[in-house]
C-alpha positions as CSV (number, residue, x, y, z in Angstrom):
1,X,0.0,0.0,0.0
2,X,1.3,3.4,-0.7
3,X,2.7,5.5,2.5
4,X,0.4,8.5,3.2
5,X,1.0,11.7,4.5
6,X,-0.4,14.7,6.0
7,X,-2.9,16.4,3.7
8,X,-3.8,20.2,4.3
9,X,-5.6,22.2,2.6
10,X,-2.3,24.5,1.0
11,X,0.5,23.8,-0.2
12,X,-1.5,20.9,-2.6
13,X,-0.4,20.9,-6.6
14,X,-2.4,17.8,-7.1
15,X,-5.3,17.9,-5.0
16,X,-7.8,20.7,-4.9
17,X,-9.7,20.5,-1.0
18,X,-13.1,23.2,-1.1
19,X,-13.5,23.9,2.2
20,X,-17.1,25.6,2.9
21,X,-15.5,27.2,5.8
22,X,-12.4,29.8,4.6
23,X,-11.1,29.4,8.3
24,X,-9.9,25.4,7.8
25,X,-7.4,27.0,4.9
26,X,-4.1,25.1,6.1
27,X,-5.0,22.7,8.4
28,X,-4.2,19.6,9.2
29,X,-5.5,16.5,8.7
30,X,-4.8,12.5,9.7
31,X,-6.6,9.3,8.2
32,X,-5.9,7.0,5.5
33,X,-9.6,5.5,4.8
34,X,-11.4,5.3,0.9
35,X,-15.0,6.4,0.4
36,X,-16.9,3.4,1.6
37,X,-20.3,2.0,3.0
38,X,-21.8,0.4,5.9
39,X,-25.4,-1.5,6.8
40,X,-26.4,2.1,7.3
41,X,-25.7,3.6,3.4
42,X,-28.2,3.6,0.9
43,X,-26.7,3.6,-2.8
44,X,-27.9,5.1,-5.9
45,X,-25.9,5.2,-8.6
46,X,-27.1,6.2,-12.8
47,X,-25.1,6.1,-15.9
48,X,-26.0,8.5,-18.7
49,X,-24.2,7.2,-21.7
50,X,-27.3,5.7,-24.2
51,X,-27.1,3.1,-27.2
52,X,-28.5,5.4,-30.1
53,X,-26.5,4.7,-32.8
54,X,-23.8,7.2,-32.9
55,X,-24.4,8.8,-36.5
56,X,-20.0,9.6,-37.2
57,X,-20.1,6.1,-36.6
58,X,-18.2,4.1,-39.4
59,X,-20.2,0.8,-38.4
60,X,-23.7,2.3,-36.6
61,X,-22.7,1.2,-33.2
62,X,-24.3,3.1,-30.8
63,X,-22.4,5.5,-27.8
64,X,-22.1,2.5,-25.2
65,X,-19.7,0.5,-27.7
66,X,-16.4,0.5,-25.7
67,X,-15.1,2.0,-28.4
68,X,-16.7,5.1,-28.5
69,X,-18.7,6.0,-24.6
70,X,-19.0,2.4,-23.3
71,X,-16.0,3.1,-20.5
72,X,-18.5,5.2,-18.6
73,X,-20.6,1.8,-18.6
74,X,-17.1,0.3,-17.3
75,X,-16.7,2.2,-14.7
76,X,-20.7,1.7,-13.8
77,X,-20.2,-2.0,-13.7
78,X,-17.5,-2.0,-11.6
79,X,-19.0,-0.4,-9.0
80,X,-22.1,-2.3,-9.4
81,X,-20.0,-5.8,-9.0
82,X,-18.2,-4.7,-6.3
83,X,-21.5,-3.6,-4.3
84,X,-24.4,-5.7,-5.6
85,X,-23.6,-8.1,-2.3
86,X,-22.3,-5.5,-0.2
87,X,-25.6,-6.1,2.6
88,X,-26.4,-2.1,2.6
89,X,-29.6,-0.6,3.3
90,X,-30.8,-0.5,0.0
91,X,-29.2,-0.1,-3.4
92,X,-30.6,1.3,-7.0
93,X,-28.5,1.1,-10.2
94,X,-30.0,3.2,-12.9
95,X,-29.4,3.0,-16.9
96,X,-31.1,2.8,-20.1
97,X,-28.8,0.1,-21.5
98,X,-30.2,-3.0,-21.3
99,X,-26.9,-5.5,-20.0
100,X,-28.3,-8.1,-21.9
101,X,-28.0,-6.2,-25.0
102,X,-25.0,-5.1,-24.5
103,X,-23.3,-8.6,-24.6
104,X,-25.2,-9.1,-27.4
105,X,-24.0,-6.3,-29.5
106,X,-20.3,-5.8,-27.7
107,X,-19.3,-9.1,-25.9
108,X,-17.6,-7.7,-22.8
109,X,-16.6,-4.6,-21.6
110,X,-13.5,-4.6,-19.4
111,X,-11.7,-2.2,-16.6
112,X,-8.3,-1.2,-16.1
113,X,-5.1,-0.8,-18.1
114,X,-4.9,-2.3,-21.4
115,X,-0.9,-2.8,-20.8
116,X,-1.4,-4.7,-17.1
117,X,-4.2,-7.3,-16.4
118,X,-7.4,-5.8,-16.6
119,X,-10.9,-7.6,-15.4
120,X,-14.1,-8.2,-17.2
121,X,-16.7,-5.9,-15.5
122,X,-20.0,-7.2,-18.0
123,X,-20.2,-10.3,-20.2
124,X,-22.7,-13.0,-20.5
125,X,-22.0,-15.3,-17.4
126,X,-22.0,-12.2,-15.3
127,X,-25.8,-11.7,-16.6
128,X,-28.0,-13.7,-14.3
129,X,-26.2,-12.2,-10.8
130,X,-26.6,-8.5,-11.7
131,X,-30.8,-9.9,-12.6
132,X,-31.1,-11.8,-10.0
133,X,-30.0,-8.9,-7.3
134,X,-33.1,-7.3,-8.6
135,X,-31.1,-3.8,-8.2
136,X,-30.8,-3.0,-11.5
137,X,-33.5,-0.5,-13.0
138,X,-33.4,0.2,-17.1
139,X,-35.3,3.1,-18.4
140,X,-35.7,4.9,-21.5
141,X,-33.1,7.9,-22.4
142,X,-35.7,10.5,-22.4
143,X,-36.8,9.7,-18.6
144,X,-33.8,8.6,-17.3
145,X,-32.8,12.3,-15.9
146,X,-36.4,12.9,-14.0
147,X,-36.1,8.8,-12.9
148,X,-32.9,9.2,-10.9
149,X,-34.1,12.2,-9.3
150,X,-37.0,11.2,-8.1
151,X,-35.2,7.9,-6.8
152,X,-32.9,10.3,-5.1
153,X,-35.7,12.3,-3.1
154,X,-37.1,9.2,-2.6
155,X,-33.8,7.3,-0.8
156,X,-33.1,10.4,1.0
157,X,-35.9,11.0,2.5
158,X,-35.9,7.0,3.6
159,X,-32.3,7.7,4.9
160,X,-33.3,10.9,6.8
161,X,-36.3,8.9,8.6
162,X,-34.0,5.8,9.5
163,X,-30.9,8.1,10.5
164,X,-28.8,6.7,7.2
165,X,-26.0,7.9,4.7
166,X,-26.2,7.8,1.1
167,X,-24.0,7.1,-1.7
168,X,-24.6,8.7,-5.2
169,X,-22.3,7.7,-8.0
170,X,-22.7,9.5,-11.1
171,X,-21.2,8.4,-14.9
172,X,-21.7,10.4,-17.8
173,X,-19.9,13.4,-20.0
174,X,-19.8,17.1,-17.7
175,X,-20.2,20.3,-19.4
176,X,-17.8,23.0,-19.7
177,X,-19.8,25.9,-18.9
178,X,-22.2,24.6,-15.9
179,X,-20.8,21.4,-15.1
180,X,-23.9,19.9,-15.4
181,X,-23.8,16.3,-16.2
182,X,-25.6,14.3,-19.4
183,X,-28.0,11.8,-18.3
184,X,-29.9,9.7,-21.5
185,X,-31.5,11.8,-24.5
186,X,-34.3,14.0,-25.4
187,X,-35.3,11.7,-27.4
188,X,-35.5,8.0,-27.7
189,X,-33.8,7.4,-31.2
190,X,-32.2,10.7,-31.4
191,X,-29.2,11.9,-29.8
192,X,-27.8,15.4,-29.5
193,X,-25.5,16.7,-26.9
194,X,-26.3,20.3,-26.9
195,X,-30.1,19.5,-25.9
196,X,-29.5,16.4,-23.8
197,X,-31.0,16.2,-20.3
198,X,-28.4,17.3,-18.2
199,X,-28.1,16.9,-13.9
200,X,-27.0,19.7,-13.0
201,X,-25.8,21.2,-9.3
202,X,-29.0,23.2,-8.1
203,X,-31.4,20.4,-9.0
204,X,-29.1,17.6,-6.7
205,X,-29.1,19.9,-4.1
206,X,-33.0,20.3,-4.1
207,X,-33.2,16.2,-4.4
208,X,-31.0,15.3,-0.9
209,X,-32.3,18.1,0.7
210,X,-29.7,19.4,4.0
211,X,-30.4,17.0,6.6
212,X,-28.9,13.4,5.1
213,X,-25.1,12.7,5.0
214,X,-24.5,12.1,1.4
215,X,-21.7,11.2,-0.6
216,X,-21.1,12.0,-4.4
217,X,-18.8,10.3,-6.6
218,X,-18.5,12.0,-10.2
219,X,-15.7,10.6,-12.9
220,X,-17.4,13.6,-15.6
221,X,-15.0,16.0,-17.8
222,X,-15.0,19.1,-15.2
223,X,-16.9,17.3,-12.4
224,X,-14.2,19.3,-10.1
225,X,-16.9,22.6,-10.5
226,X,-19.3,20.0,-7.9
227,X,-16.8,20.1,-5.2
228,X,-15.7,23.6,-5.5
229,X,-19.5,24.6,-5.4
230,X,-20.1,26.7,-2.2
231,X,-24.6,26.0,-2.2
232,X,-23.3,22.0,-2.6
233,X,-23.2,20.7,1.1
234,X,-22.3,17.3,0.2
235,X,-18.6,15.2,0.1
236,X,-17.5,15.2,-3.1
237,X,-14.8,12.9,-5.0
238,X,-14.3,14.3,-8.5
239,X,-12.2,12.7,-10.7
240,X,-11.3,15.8,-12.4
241,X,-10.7,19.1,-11.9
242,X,-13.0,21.8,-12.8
243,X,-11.3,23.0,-15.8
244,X,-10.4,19.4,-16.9
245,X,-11.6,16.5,-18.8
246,X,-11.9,13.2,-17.6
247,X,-9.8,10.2,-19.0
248,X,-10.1,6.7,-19.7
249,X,-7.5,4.3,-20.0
250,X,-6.0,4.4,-23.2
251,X,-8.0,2.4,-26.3
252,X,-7.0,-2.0,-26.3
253,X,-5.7,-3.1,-29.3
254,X,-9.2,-3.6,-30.2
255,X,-9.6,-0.1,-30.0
256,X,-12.3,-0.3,-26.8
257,X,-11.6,1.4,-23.8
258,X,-12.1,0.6,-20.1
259,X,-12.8,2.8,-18.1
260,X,-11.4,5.7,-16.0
261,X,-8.5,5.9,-14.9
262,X,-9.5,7.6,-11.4
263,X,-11.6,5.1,-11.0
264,X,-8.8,2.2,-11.1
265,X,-7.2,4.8,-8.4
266,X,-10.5,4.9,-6.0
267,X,-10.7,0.7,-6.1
268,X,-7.0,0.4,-5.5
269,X,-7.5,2.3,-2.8
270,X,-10.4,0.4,-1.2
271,X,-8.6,-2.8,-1.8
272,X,-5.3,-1.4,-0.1
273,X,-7.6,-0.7,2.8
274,X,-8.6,-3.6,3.4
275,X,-5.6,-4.7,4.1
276,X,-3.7,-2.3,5.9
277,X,-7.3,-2.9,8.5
278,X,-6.2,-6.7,8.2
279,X,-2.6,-5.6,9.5
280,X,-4.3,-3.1,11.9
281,X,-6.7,-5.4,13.4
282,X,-3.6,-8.0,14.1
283,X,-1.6,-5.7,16.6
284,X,-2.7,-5.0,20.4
285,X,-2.7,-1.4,20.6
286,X,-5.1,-1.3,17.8
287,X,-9.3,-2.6,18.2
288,X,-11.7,-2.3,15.8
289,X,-13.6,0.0,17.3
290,X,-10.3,2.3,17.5
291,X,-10.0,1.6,13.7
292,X,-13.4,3.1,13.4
293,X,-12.6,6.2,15.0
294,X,-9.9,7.3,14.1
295,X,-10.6,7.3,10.1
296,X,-11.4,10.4,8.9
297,X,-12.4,11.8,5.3
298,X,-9.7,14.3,4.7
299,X,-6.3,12.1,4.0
300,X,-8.8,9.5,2.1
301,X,-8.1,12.0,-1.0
302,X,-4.0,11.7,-0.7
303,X,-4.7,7.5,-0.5
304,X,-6.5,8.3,-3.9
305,X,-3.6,10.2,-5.1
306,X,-1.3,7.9,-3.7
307,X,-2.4,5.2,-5.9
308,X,-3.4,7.5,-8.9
309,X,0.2,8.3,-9.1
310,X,1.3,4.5,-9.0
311,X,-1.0,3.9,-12.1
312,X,-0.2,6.9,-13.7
313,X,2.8,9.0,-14.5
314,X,0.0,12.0,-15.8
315,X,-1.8,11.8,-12.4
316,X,-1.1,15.8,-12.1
317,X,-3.3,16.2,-15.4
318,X,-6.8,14.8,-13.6
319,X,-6.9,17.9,-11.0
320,X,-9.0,15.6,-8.8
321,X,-11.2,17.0,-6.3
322,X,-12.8,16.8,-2.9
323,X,-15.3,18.5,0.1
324,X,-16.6,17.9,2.7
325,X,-20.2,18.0,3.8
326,X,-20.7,20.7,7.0
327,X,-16.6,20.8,6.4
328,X,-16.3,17.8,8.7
329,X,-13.0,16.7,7.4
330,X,-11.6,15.4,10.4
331,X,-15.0,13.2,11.5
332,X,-14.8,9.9,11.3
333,X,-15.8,8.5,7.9
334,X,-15.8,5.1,7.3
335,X,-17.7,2.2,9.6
336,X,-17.3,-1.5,8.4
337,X,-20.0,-2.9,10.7
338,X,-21.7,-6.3,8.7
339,X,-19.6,-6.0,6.1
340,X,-16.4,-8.7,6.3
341,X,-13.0,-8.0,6.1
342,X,-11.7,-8.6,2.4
343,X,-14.9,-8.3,0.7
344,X,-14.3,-5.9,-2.3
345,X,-10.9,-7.5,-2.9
346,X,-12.8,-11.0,-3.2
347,X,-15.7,-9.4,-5.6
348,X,-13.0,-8.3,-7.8
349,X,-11.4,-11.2,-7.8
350,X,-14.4,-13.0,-9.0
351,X,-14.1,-11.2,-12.3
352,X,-12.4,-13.0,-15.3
353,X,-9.4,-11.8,-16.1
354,X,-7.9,-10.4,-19.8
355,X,-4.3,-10.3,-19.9
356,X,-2.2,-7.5,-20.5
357,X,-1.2,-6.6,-23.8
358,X,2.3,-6.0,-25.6
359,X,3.9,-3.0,-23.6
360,X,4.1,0.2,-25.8
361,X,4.9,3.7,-25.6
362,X,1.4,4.9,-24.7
363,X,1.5,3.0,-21.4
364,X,0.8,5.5,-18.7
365,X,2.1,3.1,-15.9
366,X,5.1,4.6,-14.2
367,X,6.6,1.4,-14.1
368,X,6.7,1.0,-18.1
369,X,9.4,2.1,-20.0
370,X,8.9,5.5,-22.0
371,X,10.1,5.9,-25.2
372,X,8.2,9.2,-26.4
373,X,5.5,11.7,-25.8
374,X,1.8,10.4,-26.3
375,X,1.5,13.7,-28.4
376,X,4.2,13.5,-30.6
377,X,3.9,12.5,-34.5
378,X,2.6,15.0,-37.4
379,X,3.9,16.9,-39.8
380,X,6.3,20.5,-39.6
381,X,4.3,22.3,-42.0
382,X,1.9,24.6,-41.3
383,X,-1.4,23.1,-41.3
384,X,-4.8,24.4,-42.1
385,X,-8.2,23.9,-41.5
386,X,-12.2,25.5,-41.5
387,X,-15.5,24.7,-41.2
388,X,-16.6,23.3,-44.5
389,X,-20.1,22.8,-45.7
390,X,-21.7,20.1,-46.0
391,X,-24.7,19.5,-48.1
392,X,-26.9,16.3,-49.4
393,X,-27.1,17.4,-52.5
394,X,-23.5,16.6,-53.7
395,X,-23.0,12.8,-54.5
396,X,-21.9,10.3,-51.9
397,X,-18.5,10.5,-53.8
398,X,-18.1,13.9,-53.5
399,X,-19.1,13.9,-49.9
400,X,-16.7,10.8,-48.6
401,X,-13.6,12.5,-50.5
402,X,-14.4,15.9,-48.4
403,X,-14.8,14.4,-44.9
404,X,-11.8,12.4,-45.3
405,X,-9.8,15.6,-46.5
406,X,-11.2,16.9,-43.3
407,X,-10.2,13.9,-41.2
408,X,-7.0,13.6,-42.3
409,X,-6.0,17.1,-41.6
410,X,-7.8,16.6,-38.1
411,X,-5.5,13.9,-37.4
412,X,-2.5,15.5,-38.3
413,X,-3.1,18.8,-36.0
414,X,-2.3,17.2,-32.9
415,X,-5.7,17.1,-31.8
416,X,-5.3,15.6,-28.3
417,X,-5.3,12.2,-27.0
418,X,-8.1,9.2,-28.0
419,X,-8.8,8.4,-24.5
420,X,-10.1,12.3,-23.6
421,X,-14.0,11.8,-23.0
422,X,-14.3,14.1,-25.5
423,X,-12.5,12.6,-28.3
424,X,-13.2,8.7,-27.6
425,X,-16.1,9.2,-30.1
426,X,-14.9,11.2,-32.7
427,X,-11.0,10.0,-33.1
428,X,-12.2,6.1,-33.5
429,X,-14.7,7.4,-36.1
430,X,-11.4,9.5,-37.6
431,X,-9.8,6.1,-37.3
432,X,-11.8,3.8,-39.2
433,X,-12.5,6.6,-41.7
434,X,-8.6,6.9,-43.0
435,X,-7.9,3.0,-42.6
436,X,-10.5,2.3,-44.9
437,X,-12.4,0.4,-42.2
438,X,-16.4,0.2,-41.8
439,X,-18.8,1.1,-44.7
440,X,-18.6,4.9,-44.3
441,X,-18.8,5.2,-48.2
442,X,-22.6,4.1,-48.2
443,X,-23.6,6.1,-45.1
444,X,-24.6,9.6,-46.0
445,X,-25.8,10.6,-42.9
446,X,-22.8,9.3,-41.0
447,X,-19.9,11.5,-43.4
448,X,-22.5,14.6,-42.7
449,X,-22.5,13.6,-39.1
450,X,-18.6,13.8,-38.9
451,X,-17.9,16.4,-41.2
452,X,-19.7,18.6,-38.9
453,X,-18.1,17.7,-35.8
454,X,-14.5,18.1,-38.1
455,X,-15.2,21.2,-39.3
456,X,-16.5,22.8,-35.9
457,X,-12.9,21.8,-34.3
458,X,-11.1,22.7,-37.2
459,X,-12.9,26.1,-36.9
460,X,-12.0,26.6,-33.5
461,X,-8.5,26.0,-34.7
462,X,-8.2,28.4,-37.1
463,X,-10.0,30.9,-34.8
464,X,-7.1,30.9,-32.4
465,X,-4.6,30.9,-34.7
466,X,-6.2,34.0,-36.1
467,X,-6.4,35.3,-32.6
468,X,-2.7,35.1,-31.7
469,X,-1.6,36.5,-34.7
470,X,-3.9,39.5,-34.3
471,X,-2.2,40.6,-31.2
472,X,1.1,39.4,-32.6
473,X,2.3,36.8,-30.5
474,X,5.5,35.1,-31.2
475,X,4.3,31.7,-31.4
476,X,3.2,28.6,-34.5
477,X,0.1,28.0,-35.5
478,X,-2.5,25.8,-32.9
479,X,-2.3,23.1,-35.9
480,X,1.4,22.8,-35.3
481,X,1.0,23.0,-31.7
482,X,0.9,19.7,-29.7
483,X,-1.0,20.6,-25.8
484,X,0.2,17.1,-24.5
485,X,3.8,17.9,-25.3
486,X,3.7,21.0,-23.9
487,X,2.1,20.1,-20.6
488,X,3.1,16.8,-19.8
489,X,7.0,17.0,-19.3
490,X,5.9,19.8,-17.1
491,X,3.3,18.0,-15.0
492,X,6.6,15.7,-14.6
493,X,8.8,17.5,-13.6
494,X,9.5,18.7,-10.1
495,X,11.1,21.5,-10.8
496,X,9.7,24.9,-9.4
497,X,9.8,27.1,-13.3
498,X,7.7,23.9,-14.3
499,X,5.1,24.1,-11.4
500,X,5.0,28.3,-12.0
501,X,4.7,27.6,-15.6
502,X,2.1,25.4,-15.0
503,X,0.1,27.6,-12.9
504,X,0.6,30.6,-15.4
505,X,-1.0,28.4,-18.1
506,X,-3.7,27.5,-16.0
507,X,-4.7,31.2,-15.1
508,X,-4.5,32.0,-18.6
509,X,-6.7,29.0,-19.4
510,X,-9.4,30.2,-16.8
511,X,-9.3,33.7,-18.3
512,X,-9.8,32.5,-21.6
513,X,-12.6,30.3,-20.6
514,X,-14.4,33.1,-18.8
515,X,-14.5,35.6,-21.8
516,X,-15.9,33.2,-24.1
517,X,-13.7,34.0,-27.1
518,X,-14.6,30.6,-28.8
519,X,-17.8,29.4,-30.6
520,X,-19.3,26.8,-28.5
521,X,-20.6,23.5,-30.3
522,X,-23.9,23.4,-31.8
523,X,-26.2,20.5,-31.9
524,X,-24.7,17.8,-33.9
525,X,-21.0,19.4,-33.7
526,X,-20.3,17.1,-31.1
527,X,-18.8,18.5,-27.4
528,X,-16.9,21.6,-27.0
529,X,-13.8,21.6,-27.9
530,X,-11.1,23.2,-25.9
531,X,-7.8,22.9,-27.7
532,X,-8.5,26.6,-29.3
533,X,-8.2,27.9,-25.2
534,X,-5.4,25.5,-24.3
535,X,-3.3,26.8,-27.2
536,X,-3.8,30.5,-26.9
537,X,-3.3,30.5,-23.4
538,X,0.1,28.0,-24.4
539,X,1.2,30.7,-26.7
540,X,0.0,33.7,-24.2
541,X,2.9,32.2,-21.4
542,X,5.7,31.4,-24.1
543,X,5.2,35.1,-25.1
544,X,6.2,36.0,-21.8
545,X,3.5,37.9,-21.6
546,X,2.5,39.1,-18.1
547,X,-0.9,38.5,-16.4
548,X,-2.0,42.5,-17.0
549,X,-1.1,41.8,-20.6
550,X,-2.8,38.7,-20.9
551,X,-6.1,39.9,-19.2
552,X,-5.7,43.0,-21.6
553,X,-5.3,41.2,-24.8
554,X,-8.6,39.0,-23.9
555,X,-10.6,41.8,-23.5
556,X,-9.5,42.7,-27.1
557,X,-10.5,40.1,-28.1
558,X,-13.8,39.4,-26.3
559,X,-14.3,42.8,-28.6
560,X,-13.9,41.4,-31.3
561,X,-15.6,38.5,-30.4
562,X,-18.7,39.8,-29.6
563,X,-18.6,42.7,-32.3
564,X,-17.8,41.0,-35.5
565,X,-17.7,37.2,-34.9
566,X,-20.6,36.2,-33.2
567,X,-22.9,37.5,-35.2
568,X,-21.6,35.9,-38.2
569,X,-21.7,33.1,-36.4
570,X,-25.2,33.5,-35.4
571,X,-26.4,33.9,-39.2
572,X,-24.5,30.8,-40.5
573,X,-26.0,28.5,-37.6
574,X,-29.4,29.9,-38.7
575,X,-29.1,29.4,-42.5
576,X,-29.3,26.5,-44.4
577,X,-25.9,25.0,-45.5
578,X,-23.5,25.4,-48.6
579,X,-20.3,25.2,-50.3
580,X,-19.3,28.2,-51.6
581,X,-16.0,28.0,-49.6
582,X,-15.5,24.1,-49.7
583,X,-13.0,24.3,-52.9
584,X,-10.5,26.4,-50.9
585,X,-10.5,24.6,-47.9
586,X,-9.7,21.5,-49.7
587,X,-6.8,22.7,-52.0
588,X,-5.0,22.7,-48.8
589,X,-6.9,19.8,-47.1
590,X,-6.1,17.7,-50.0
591,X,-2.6,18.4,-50.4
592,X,-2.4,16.8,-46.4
593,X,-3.6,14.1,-47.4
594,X,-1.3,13.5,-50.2
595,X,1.4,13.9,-48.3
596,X,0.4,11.1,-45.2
597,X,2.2,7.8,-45.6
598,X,-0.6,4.3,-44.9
599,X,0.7,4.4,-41.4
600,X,0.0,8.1,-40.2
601,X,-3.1,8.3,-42.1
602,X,-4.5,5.9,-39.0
603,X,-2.1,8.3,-36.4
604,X,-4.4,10.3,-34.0
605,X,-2.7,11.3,-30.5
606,X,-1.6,9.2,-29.0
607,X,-1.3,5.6,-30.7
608,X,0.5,2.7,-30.0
């Protein structure tokens, strides 16, 4: 088990603690214990990712394939596994995938590294336990939002008669501006992320109420803005920060990927528990009810972190995050009674396992041995990219040789890594599309699909490239510029310049974010993307620019923004598509694509 160590509420580069009470700023706390339950918790826990087909899709699979969503459904079923025996007071598990289906379509869906043995969380012989426990509850996407609240008003105000905690565990894509989290569709057969039911803070808060001790566990992109929330009065574990996405464990050879990576960190941690309270237990001075007592909440986040940073040698890049409901951080927090010693290490255990694969470079374990950056490959020259439009009325011909232009000079702009929530989707579409693979050529709604999500990015792209050479700065273009190589050696490195330069970035990042310089997605473009702020604010700190001067330029360019840009904006988004551009933006596009050998034209960041 990892050695912990004093955790206070300063002096913390990797874990963000949001006190309610300003007062507890830089004080101390002792314990060691994971989140964890007791005869006494009630559990409700709801994944959002649906199975409508995923139109960019070269094959028609729908968002819960493990190659494109299905690592939230990972994640979901590990938890489920692990707890479905656990004798609590009651526990509800809420999707809109049927499991059954799932097998059917995927086979298996798995958890853990790809590079290290990982365990199978769903397949068919796990089918008849997870029916049998009766805790399971599917419902259709459009009701699953307004289901898991009312189950949540419903369990907490069961919890509050009987004097119990509860548990909510959360799964699903966050949202950059509100944090709010997706939960199933607004339609049935029809999925679109801009107008999907969301969860969002002020509507959790209404549902547990203030007199219940809850606990909520989010593994969303941004889920960090839940704990920082002062109206929230709940513990939080987020797996990422507020102004970060969350990450899966790099793609299989098979292209799926399982699950988060945080959430590898939060079950290590519970099984490390376990046995340190084996050890505990075994020596004189210590009882059980002494163990009880004195585990508190507070130093639970650095045994996260502890084991986050033996899994992964990015753990800076998550930003996980905590708080503590009525700021006990030093109460005691976790209480074993009925529930036996060992028991989450035997449930996973039960699980078959699939062995590791072939070590490569894009292993994240420390351990491994690392031959590159995950964000390196690409061309030097400059690279360019727009939106391009897309209509019916061209051929299928016409339409497949555009997209793929598109695609290919998507990949080749260092566009960030496969396993970001974000990307999972659209980079194994991207994938499939420049290997040649799936039947995209016959699927006119799926090349409109992506060449709509393409050319929102590559938009954003040229926006901020357009931006930094307005006010000048010394810096290349953001399709030349690879985030992941910037960031990484510095989230690495001990080194005080790296931590400041870190923390520059960041502030300029936040800045950015708040003046809202960059179009946000529209329905069908897929999630916002955030490359466009990571660059400028990469190019704002290489500038040496200071943070008057970077807080001056953005109001320029909010200006700008809001004078001549939006509006434009505005009127395309309202008018019906055309091309009148499209044969400029594929001169370049096309002479990209010429120029990738067989082998990069599959290359997205990172591969194998």
């Amino acid at each position: 088990m990892a050695s912990s160590s004093r955790a206070t509420m300063t002096n913390l580069p990797s874990l963000n603690f949001y006190p309610k009470n300003p007062s507890l700023d830089g004080v101390e706390f002792a314990a060691r214990c994971p989140p964890d339950v007791s005869p006494r918790t009630r559990v409700v826990a709801v994944c959002g990712v649906t199975n409508i087909q995923y139109l960019a899709s070269s094959t028609g699979e729908g968002f819960a394939s493990p190659t494109i969503d299905g690592w939230f459904l990972s994640d979901f079923y590990m938890f489920n596994h692990l707890l479905r025996k656990a004798p609590v007071a009651n526990q509800i598990w809420l999707t809109c995938c049927s499991p059954k289906l799932l097998v059917e379509q995927y086979g298996r869906y798995a958890h853990g590294n790809p590079f290290c043995d990982r365990r199978v969380v769903l397949e068919e012989r796990l089918l008849d336990p997870i029916l049998e426990a009766g805790t399971l509850r599917v419902v259709e996407p459009k009701i699953l939002l307004e289901r898991f609240i009312k189950t949540v008003e419903g369990e907490c105000k069961e919890a509050e008669k009987a004097g119990q905690d509860v548990l909510l565990l959360v799964f699903g894509h966050g949202d950059n501006e509100t944090y709010g989290i997706t939960i199933g569709s607004a339609s049935n057969t029809e999925f679109r992320e801009m107008t999907a039911p969301r969860l969002q803070i002020s509507r959790l808060r209404v549902a547990v109420g203030k007199r219940v001790k809850c606990t909520l566990l989010l593994t969303s992109c941004y889920s960090g803005g839940w704990a920082m929330n002062p109206d929230l009065n709940l513990t939080v574990i987020a797996a990422a920060g507020h102004g970060a996405k969350s990450q899966s464990w790099n793609a299989s050879l098979a292209r799926g990927f399982s699950g988060s990576i945080v959430a590898s960190a939060i079950l290590d941690a519970i099984l490390a528990s376990e046995v340190e309270d084996e050890e505990s237990l075994g020596k004189s001075e210590m009882t059980y009810q002494e163990l009880r007592t004195t585990e508190t909440y507070a130093e639970m986040s650095c045994l996260i972190h502890d084991h986050l940073k033996q899994n992964d040698r990015f753990h800076d890049h998550h930003e996980i995050s905590f708080a503590a409901q009525d700021d006990k951080w030093t109460e005691a927090w976790r209480e074993r009674t009925g529930i036996p010693m060992a028991f989450f290490k035997e449930r996973w255990e039960e699980l078959s396992v699939l062995p590791a694969q072939a070590d490569g470079f894009s292993n994240r374990d420390p351990s491994s041995i690392f031959t590159g950056s995950f964000a390196l490959g690409g061309l030097s020259e400059t690279r360019s990219g727009s939106a391009m439009r897309l209509t019916p009325t061209k051929t299928m011909p016409q339409i497949y040789t555009m997209v793929r232009a598109l695609a290919a000079g998507y990949a080749k702009s260092f566009p960030g890594m496969d396993n970001v929530s974000i990307n999972t989707a659209l980079h194994t579409s991207v994938r499939s599309l420049l290997a040649g693979e799936g039947n995209f050529e016959s699927r006119v709604d799926g090349m409109l699909a992506l060449g709509y999500i393409l050319s929102y990015r590559l938009e954003g792209m040229t926006m901020a490239t357009n931006y930094k050479d307005f006010l000048s700065l010394d810096y290349p273009d953001c399709t030349s510029c690879c985030v992941e190589a910037w960031t990484f050696p510095l989230y690495e490195s001990k080194e005080k310049e790296a931590k400041e330069k870190l923390a520059k970035y960041r502030e300029a990042k936040s800045m950015i974010k708040a003046a809202k310089i960059f179009s946000t997605a529209a329905d069908g473009q897929g999630y916002d993307y955030n490359k466009p702020e990571e660059y400028l604010a990469i190019a704002f700190v290489e500038s040496g620019k200071s943070k008057n001067e970077v807080e001056q330029a953005i109001a320029v360019l909010k200006g700008l923004h809001t004078t001549l840009i939006t509006p434009k904006v505005r009127e395309v988004r309202q008018g019906r598509w055309f091309v009148d551009k499209a044969n400029q933006i594929l001169k370049p596009v096309k002479k990209t694509l010429r120029s990738m050998s067989p082998r990069k034209r599959k290359s997205l960041v990172p591969s194998d």
